[in-house]
CHARMM-style PDB file with segment names, atoms N, HN, CA, C and O in Angstrom:
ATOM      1  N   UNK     1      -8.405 -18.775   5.453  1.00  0.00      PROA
ATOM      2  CA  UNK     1      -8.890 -17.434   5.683  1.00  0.00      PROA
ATOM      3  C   UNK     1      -9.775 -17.445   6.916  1.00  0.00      PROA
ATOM      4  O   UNK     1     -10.614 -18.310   7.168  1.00  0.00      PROA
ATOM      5  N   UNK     2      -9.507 -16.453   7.603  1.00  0.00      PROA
ATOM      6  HN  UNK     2      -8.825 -15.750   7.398  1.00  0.00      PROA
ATOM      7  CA  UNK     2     -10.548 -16.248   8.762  1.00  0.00      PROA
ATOM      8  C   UNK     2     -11.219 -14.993   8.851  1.00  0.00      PROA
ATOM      9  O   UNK     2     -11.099 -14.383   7.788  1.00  0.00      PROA
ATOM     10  N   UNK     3     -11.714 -14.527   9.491  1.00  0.00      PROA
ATOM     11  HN  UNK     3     -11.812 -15.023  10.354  1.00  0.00      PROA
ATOM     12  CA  UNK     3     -12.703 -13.460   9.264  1.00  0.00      PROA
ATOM     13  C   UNK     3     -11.724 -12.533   9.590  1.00  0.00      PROA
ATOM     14  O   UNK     3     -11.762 -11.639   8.745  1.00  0.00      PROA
ATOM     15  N   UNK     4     -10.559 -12.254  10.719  1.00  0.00      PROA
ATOM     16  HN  UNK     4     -10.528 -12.980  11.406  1.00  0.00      PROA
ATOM     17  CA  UNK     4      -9.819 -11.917  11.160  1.00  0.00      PROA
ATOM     18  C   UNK     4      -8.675 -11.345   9.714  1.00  0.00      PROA
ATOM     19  O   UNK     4      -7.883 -10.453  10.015  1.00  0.00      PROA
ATOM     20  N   UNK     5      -8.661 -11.562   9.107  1.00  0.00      PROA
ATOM     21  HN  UNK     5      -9.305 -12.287   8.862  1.00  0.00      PROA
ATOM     22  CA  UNK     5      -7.768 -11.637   7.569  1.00  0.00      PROA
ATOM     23  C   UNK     5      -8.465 -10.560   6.600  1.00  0.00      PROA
ATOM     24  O   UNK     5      -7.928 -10.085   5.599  1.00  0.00      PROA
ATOM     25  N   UNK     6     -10.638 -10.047   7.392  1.00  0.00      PROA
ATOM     26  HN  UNK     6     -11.074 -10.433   8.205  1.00  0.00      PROA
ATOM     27  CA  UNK     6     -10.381  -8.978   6.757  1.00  0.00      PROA
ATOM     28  C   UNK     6     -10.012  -7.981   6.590  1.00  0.00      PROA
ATOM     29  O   UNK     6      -9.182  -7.884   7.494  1.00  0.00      PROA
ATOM     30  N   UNK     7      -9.989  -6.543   5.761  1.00  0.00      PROA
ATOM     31  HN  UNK     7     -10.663  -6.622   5.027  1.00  0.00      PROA
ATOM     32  CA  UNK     7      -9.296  -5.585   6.067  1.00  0.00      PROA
ATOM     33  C   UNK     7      -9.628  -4.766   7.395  1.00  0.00      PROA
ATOM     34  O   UNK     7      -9.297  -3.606   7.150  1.00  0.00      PROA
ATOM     35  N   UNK     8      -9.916  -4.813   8.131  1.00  0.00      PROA
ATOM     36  HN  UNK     8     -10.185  -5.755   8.331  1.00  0.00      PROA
ATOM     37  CA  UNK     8     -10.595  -4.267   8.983  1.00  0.00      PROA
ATOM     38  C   UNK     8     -10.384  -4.879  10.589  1.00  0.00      PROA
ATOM     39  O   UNK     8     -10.501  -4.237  11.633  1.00  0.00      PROA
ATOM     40  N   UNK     9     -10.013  -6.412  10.417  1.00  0.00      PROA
ATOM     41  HN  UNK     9      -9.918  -6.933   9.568  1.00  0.00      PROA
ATOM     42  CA  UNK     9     -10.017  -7.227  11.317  1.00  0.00      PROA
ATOM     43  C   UNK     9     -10.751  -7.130  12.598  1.00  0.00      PROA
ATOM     44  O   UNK     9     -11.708  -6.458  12.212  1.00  0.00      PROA
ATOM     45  N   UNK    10     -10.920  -7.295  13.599  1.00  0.00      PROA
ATOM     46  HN  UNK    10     -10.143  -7.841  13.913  1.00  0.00      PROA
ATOM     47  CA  UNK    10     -11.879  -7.182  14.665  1.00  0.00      PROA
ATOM     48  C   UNK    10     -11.783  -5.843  15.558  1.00  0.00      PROA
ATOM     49  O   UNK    10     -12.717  -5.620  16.328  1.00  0.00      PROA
ATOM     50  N   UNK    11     -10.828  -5.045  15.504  1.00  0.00      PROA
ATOM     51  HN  UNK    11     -10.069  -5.226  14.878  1.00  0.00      PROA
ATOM     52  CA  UNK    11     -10.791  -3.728  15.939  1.00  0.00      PROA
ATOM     53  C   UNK    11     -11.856  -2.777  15.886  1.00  0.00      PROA
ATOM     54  O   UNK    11     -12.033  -1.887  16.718  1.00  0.00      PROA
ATOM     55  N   UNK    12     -12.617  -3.013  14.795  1.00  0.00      PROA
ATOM     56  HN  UNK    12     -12.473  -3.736  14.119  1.00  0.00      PROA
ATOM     57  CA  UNK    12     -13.240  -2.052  14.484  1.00  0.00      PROA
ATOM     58  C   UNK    12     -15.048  -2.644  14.186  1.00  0.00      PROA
ATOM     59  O   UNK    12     -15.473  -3.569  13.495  1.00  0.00      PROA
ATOM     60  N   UNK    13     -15.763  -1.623  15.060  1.00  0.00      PROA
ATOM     61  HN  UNK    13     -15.418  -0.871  15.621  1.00  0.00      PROA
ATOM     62  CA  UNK    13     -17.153  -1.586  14.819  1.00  0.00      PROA
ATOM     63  C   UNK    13     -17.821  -1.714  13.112  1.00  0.00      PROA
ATOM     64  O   UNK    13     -18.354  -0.637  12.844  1.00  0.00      PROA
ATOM     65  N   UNK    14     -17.924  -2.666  11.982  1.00  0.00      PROA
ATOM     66  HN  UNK    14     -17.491  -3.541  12.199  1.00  0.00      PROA
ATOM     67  CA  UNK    14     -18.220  -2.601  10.932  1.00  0.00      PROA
ATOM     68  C   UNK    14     -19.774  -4.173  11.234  1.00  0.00      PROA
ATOM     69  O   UNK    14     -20.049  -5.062  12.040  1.00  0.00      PROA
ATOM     70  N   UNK    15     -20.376  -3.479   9.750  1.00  0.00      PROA
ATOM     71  HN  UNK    15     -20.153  -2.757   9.096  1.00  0.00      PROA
ATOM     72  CA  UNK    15     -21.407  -4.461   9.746  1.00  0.00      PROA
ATOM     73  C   UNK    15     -21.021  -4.822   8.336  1.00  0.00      PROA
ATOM     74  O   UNK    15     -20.475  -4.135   7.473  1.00  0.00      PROA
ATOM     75  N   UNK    16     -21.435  -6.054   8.315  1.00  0.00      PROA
ATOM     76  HN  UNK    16     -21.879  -6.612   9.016  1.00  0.00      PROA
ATOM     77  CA  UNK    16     -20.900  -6.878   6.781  1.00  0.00      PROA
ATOM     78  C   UNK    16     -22.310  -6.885   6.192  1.00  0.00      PROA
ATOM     79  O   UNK    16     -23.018  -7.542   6.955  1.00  0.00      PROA
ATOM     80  N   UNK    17     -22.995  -6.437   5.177  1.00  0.00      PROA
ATOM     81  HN  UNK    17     -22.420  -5.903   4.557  1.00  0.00      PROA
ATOM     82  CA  UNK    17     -24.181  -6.874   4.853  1.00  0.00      PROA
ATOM     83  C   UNK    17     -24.290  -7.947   3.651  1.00  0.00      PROA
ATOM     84  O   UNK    17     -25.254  -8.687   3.452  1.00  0.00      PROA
ATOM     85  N   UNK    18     -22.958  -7.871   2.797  1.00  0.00      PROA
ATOM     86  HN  UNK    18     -22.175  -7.270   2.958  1.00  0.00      PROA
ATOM     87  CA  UNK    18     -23.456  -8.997   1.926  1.00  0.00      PROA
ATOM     88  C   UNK    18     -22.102  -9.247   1.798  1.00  0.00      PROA
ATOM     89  O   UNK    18     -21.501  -8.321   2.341  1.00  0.00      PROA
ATOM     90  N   UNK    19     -21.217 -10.192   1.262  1.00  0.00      PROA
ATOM     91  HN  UNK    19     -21.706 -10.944   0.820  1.00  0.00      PROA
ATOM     92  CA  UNK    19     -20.400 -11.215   0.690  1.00  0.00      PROA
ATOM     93  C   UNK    19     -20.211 -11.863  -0.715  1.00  0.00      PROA
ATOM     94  O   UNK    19     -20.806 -12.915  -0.952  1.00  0.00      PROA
ATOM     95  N   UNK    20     -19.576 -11.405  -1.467  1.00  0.00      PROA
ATOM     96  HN  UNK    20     -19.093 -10.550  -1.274  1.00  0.00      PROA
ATOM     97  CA  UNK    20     -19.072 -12.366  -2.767  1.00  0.00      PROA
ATOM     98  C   UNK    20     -17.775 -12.967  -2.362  1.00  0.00      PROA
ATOM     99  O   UNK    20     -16.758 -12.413  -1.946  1.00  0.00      PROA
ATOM    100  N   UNK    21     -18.109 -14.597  -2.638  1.00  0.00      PROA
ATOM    101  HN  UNK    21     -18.935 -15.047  -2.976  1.00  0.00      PROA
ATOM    102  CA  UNK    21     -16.896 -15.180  -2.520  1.00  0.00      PROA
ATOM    103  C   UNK    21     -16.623 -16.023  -3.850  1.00  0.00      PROA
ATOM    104  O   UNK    21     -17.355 -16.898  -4.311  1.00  0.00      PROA
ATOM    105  N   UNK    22     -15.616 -15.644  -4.277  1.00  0.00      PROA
ATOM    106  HN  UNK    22     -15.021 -14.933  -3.902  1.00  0.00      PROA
ATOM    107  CA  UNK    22     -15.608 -16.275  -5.908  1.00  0.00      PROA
ATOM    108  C   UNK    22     -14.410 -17.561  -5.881  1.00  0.00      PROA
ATOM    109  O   UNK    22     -13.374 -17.281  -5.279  1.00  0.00      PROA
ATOM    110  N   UNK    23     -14.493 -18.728  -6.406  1.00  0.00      PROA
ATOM    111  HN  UNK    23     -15.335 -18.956  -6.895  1.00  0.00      PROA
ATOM    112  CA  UNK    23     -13.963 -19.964  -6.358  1.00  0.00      PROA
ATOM    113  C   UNK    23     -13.716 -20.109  -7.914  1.00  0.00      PROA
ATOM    114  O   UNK    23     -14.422 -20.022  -8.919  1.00  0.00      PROA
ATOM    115  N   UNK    24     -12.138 -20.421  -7.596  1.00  0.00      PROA
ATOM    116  HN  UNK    24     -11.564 -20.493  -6.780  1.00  0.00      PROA
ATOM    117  CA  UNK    24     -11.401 -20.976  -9.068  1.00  0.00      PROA
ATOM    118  C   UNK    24     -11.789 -22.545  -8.808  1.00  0.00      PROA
ATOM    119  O   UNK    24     -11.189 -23.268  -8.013  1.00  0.00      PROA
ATOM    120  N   UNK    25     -12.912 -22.945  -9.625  1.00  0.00      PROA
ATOM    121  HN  UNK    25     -13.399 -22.357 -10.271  1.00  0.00      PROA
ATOM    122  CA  UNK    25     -12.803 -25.086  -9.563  1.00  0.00      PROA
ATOM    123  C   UNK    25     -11.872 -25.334 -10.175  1.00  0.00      PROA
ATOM    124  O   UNK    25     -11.360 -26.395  -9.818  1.00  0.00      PROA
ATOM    125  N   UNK    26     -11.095 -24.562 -11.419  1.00  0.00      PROA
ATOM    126  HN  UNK    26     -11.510 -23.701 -11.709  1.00  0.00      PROA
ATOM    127  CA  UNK    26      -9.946 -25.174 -11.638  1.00  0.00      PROA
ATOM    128  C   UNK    26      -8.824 -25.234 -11.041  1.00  0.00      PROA
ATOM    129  O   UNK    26      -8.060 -26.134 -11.391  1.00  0.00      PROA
ATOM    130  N   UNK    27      -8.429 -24.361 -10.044  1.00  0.00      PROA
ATOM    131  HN  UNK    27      -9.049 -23.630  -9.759  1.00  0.00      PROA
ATOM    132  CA  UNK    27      -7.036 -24.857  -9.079  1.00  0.00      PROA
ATOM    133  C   UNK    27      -7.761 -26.063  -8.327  1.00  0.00      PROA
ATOM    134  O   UNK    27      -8.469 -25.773  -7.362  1.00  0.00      PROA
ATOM    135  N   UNK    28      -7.637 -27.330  -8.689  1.00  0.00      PROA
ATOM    136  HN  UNK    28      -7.062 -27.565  -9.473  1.00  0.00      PROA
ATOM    137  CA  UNK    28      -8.048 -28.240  -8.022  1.00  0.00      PROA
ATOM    138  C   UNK    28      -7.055 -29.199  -6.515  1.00  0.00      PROA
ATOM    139  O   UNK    28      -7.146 -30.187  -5.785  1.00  0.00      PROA
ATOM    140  N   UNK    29      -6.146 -27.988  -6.822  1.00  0.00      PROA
ATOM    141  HN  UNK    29      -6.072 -27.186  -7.415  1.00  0.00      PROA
ATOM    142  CA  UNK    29      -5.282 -28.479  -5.485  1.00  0.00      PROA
ATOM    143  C   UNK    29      -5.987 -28.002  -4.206  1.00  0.00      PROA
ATOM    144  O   UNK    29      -6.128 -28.606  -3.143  1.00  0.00      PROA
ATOM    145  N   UNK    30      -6.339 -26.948  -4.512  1.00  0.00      PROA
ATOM    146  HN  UNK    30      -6.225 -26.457  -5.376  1.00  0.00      PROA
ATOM    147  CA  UNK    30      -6.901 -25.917  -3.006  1.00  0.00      PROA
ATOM    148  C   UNK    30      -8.118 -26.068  -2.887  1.00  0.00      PROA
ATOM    149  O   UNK    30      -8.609 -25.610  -1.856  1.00  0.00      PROA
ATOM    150  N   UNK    31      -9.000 -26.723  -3.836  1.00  0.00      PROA
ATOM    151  HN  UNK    31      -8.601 -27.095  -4.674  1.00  0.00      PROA
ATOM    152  CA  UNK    31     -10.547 -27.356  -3.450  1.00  0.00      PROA
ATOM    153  C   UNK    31     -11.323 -27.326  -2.151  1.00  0.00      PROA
ATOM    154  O   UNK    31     -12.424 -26.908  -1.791  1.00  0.00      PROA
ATOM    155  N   UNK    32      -9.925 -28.164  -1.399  1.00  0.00      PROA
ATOM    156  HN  UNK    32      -9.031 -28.504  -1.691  1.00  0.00      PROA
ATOM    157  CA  UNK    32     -10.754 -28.207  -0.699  1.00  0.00      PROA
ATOM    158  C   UNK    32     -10.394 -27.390   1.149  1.00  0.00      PROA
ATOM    159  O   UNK    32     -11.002 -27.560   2.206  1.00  0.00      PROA
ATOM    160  N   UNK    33      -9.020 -26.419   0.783  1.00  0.00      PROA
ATOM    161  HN  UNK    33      -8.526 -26.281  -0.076  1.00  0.00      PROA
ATOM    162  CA  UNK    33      -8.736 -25.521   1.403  1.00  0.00      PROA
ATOM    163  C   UNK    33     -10.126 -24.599   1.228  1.00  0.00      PROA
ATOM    164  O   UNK    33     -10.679 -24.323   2.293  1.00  0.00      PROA
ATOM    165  N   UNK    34     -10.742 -24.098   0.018  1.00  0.00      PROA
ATOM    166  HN  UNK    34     -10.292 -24.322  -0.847  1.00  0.00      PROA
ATOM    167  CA  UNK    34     -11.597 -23.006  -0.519  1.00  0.00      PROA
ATOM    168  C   UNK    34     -12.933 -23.260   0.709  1.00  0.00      PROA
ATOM    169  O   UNK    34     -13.396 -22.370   1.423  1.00  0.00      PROA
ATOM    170  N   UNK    35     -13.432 -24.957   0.695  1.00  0.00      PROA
ATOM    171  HN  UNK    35     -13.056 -25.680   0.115  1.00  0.00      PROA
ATOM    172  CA  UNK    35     -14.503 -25.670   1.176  1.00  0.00      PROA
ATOM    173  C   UNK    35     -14.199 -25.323   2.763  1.00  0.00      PROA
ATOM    174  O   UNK    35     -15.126 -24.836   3.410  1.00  0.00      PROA
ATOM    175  N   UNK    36     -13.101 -25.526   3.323  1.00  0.00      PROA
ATOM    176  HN  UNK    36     -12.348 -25.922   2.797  1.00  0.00      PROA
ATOM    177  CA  UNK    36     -12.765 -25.358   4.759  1.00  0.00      PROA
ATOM    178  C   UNK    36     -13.111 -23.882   5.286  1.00  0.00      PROA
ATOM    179  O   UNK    36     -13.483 -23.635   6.433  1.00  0.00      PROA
ATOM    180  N   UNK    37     -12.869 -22.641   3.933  1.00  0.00      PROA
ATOM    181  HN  UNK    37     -12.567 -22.842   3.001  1.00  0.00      PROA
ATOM    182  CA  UNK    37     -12.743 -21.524   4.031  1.00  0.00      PROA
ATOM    183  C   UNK    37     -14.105 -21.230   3.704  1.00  0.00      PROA
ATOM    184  O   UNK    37     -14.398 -20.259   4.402  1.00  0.00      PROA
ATOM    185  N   UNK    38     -14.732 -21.439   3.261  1.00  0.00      PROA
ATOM    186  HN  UNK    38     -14.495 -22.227   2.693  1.00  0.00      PROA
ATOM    187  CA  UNK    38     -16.304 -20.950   3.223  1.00  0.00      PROA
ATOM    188  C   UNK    38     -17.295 -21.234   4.002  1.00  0.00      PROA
ATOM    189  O   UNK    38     -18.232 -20.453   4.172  1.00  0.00      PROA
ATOM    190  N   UNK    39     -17.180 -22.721   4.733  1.00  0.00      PROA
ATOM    191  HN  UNK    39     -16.419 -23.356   4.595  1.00  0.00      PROA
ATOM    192  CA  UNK    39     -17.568 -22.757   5.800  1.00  0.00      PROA
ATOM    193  C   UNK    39     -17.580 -22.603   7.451  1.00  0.00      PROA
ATOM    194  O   UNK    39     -18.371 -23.003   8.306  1.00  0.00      PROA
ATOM    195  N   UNK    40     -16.219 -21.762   7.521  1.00  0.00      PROA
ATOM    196  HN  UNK    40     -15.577 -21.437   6.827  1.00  0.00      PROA
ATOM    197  CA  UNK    40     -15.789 -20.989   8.604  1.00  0.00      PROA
ATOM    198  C   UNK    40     -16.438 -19.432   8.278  1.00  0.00      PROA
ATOM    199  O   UNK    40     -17.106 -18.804   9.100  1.00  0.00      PROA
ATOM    200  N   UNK    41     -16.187 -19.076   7.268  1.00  0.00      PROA
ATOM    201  HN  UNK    41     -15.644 -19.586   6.600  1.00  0.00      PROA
ATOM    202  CA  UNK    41     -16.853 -18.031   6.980  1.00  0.00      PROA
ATOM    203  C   UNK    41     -18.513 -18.038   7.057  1.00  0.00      PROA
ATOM    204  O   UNK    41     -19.284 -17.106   7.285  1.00  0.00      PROA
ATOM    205  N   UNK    42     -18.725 -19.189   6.831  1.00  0.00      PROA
ATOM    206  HN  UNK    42     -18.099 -19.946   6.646  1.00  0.00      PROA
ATOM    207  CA  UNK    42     -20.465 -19.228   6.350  1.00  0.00      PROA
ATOM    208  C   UNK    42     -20.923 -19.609   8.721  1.00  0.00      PROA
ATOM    209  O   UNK    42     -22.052 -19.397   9.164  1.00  0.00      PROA
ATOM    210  N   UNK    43     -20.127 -19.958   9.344  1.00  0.00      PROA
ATOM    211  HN  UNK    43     -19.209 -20.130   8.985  1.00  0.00      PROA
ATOM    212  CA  UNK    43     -20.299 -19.825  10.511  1.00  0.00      PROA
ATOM    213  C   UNK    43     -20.122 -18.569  11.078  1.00  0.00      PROA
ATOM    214  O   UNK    43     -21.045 -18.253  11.829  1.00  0.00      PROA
ATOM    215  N   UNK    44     -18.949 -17.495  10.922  1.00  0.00      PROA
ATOM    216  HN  UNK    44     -18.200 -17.752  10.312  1.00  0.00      PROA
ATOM    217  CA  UNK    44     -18.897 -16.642  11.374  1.00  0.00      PROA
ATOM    218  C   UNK    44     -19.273 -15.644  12.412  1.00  0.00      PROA
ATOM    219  O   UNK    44     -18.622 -14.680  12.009  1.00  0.00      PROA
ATOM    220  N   UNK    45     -19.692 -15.365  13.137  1.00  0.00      PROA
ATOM    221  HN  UNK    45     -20.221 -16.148  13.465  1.00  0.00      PROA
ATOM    222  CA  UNK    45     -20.472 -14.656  13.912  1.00  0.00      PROA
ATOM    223  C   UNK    45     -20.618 -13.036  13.030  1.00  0.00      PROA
ATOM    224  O   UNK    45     -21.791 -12.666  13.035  1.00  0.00      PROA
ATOM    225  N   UNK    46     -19.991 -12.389  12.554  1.00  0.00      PROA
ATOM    226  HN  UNK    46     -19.038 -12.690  12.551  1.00  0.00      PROA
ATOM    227  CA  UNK    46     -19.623 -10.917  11.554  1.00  0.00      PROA
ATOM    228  C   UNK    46     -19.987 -11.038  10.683  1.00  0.00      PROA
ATOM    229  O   UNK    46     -19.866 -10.097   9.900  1.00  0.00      PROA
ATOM    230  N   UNK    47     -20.863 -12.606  10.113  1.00  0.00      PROA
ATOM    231  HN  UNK    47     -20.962 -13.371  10.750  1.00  0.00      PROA
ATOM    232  CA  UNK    47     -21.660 -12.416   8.975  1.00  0.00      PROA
ATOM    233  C   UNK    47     -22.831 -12.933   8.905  1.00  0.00      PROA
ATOM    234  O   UNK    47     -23.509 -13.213   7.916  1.00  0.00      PROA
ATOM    235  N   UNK    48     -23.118 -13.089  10.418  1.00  0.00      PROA
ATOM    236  HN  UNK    48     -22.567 -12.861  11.222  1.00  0.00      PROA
ATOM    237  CA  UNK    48     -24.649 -13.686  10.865  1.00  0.00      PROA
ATOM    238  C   UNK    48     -25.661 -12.845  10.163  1.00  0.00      PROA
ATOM    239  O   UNK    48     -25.371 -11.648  10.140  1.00  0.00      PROA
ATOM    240  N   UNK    49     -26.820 -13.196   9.566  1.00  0.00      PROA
ATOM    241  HN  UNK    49     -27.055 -14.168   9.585  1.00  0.00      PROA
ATOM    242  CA  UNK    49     -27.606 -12.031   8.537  1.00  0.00      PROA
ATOM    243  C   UNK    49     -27.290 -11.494   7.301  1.00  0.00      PROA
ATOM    244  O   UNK    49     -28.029 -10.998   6.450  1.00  0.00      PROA
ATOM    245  N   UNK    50     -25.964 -11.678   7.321  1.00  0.00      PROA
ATOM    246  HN  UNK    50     -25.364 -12.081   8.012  1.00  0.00      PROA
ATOM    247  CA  UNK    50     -25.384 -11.462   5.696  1.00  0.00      PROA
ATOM    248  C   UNK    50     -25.982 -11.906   4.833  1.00  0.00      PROA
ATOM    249  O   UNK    50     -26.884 -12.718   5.042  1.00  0.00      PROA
ATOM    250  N   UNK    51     -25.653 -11.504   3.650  1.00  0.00      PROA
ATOM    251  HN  UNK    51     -24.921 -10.845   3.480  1.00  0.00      PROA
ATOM    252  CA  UNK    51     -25.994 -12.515   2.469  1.00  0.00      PROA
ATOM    253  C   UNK    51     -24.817 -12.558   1.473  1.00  0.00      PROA
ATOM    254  O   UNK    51     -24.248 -11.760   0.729  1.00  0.00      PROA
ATOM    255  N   UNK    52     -24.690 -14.194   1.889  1.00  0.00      PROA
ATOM    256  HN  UNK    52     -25.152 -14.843   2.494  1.00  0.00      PROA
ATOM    257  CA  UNK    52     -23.651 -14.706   1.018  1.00  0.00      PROA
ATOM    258  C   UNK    52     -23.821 -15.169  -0.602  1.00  0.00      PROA
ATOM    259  O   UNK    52     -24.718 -15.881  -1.055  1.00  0.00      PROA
ATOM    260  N   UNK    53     -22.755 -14.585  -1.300  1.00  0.00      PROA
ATOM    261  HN  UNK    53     -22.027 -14.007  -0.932  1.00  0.00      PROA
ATOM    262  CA  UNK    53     -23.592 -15.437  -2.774  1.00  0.00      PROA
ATOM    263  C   UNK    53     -21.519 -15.864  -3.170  1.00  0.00      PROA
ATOM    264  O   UNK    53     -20.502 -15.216  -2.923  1.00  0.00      PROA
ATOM    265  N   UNK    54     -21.734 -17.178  -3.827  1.00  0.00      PROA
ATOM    266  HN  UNK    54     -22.560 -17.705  -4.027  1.00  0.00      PROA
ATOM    267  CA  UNK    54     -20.927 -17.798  -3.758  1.00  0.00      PROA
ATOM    268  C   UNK    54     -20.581 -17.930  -5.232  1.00  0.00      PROA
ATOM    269  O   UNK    54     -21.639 -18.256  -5.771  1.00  0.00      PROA
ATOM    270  N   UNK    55     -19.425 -17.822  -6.351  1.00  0.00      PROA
ATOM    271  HN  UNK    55     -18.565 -17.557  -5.913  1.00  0.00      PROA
ATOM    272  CA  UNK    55     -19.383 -17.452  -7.706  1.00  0.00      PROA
ATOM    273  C   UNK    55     -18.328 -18.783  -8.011  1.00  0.00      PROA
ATOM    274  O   UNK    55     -17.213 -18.840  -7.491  1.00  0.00      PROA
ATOM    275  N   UNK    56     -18.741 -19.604  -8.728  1.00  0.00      PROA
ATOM    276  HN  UNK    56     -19.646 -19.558  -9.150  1.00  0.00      PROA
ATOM    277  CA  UNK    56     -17.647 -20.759  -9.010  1.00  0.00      PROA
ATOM    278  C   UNK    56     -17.533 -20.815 -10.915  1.00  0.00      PROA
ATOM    279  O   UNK    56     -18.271 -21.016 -11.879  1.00  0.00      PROA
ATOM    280  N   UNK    57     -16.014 -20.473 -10.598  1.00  0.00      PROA
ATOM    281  HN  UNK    57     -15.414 -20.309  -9.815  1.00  0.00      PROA
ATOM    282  CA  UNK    57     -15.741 -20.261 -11.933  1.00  0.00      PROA
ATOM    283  C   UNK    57     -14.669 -20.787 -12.642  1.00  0.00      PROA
ATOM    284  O   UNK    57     -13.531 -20.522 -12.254  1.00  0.00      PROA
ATOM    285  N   UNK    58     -14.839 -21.475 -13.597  1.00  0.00      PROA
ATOM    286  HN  UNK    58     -15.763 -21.690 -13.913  1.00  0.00      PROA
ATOM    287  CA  UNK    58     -14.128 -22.906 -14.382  1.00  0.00      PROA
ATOM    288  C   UNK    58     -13.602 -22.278 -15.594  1.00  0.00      PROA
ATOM    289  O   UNK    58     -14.297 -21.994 -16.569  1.00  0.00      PROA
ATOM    290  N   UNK    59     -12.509 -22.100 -15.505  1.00  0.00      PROA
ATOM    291  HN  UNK    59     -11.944 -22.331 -14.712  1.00  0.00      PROA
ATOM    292  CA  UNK    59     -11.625 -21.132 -17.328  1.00  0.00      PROA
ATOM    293  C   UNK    59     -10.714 -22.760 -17.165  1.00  0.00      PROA
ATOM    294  OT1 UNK    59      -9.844 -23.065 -17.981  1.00  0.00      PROA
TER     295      UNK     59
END
């Protein structure tokens, strides 16, 4: 995922103020796709000042 992937993509003047990103730990195949993807996100420039809260959830 890139920031580019959101609905909105870079076209458009938006401010992001906060972020939920929710993580299945049980698909343990994509672990560490999820890890690659949160910390591109957690660099971002479109979510500099944000506030990220991160939800990891084990069924």
């Amino acid at each position: 995922m890139s920031i580019s992937t959101f609905p909105f993509g870079k076209g458009f003047a938006i401010t992001i103020l906060a972020l939920i990103f929710v993580v299945d730990c049980g698909d343990y195949d994509r672990i560490y796709e999820v890890r690659d993807a949160i910390h591109r996100i957690l660099r971002s420039v479109e979510l500099r000042g944000a506030r990220v809260l991160i939800l990891a959830n084990k069924q």
